[in-house]
C-alpha positions as CSV (number, residue, x, y, z in Angstrom):
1,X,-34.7,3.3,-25.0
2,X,-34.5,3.2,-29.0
3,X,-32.2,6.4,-29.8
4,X,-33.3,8.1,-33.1
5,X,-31.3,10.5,-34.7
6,X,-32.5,12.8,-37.6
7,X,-30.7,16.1,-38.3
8,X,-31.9,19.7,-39.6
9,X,-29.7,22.3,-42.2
10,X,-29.2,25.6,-39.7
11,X,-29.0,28.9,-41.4
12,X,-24.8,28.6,-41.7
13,X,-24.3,25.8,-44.1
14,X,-21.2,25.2,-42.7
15,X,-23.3,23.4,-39.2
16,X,-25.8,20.6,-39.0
17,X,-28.3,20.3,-36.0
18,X,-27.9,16.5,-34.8
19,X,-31.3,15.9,-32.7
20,X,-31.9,13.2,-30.5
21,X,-35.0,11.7,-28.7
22,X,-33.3,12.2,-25.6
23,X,-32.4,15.0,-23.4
24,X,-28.9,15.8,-23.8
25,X,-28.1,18.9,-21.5
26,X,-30.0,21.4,-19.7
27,X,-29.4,24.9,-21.2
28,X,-26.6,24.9,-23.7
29,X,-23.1,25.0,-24.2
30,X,-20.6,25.4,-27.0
31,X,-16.8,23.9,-27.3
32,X,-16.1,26.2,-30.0
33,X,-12.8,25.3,-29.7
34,X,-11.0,21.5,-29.5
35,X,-9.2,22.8,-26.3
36,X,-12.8,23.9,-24.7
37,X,-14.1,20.3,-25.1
38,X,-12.0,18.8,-22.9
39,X,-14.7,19.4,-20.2
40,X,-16.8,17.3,-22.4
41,X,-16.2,13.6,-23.2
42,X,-19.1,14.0,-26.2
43,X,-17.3,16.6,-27.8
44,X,-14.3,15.4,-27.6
45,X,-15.2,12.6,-29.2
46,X,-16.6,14.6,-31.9
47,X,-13.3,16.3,-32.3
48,X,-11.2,13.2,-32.8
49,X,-13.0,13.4,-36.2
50,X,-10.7,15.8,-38.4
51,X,-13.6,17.7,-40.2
52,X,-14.9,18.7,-36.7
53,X,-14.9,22.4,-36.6
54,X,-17.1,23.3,-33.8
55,X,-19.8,21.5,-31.3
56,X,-22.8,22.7,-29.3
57,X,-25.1,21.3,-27.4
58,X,-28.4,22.7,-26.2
59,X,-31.8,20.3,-24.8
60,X,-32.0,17.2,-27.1
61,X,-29.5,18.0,-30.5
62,X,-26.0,18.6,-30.9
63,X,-24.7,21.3,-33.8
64,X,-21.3,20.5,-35.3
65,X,-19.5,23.1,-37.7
66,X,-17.8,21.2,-40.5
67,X,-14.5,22.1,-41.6
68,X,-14.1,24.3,-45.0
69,X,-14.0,21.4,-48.1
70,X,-15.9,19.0,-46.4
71,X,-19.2,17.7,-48.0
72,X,-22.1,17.1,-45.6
73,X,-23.2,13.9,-47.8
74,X,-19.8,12.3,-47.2
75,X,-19.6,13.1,-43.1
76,X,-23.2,13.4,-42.3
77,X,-23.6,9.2,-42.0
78,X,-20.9,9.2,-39.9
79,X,-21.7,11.7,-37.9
80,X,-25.5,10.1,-37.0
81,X,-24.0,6.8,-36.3
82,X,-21.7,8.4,-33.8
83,X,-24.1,10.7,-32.3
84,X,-26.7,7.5,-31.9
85,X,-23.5,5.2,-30.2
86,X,-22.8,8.2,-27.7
87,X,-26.0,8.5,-26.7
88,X,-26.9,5.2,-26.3
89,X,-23.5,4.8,-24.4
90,X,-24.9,7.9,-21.8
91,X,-21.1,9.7,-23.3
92,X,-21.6,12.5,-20.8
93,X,-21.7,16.2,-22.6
94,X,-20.0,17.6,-19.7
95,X,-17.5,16.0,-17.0
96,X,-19.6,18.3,-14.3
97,X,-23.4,19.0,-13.9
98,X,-24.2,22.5,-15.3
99,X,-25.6,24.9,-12.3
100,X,-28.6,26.5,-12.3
101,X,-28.4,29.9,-13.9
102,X,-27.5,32.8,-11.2
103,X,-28.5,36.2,-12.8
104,X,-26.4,39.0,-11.8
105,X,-26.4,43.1,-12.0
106,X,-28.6,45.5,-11.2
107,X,-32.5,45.0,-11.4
108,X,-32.8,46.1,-15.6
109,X,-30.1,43.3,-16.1
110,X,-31.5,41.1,-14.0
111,X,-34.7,41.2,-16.4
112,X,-32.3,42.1,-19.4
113,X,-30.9,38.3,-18.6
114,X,-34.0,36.8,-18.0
115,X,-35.8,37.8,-21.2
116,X,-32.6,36.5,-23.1
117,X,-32.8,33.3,-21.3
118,X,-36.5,32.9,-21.7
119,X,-37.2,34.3,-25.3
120,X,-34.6,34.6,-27.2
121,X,-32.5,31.6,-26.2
122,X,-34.8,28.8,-27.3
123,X,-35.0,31.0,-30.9
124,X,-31.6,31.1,-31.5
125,X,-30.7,27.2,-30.7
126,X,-33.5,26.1,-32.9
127,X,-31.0,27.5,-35.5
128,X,-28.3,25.8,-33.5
129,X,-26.7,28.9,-32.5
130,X,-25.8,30.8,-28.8
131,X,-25.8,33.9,-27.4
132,X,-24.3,35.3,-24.7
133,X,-25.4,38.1,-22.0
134,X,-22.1,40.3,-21.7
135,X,-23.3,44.5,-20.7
136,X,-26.1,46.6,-20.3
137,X,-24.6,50.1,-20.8
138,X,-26.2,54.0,-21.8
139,X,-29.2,51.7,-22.9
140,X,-27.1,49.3,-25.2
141,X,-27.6,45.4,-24.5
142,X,-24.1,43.4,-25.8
């Protein structure tokens, strides 16, 4: 398979979505830290590179967060051509498979979780972003 990478400006100019035709993951996961990707080859990779601030993956595209000072024209090149060899070279995003999502809490966070999943998920990775389910309290969702 031909990989093709084209990338996509996110809301926060200091990240670039790097989409591939190729799934990459099922779900999504950050490394928002260099010490987090060391359950991922790919982003490890991607941190070897000094102006790598941050790396998520979700579906088919990766979003790295430059470092503060660094142009996008100079890295951006760079950044495609390694995305592209990873890929190609099936670098795995994570060392394990992800599980399947387990939903837990009482029946309204249940549904709470579900909705997030199914709804608002997908809106927010288009931008290359995350959330993150965390409590359901006096009618409060964090």
């Amino acid at each position: 398979m031909n990989i093709n990478v084209y990338t996509e400006a996110t809301p926060n100019p200091a990240t670039m979505k790097f989409i591939v035709n190729k799934l990459l993951i099922n779900g999504s996961v950050d490394y928002a830290t260099k010490e987090s990707a060391e359950a991922s080859p790919f982003a490890t990779e991607l941190y070897k590179f000094s102006f790598v601030n941050g790396v998520f993956f979700a579906s088919n595209f990766v979003t790295v967060t430059k470092t503060e000072g660094t142009d996008w024209d100079d890295i951006e090149p760079i950044l495609k051509e390694f995305v592209k060899g990873a890929v190609e070279s099936e670098l795995a995003v994570q060392k394990e498979e992800q599980k399947e999502i387990d939903f837990e809490g009482t029946d309204i966070e249940v549904k709470i979780q579900q909705i997030l999943n199914d709804y608002v998920r997908p809106a927010v990775e288009q931008d290359g972003g995350a959330i993150a389910y965390k409590s359901f309290e006096e009618g409060i969702v964090t």
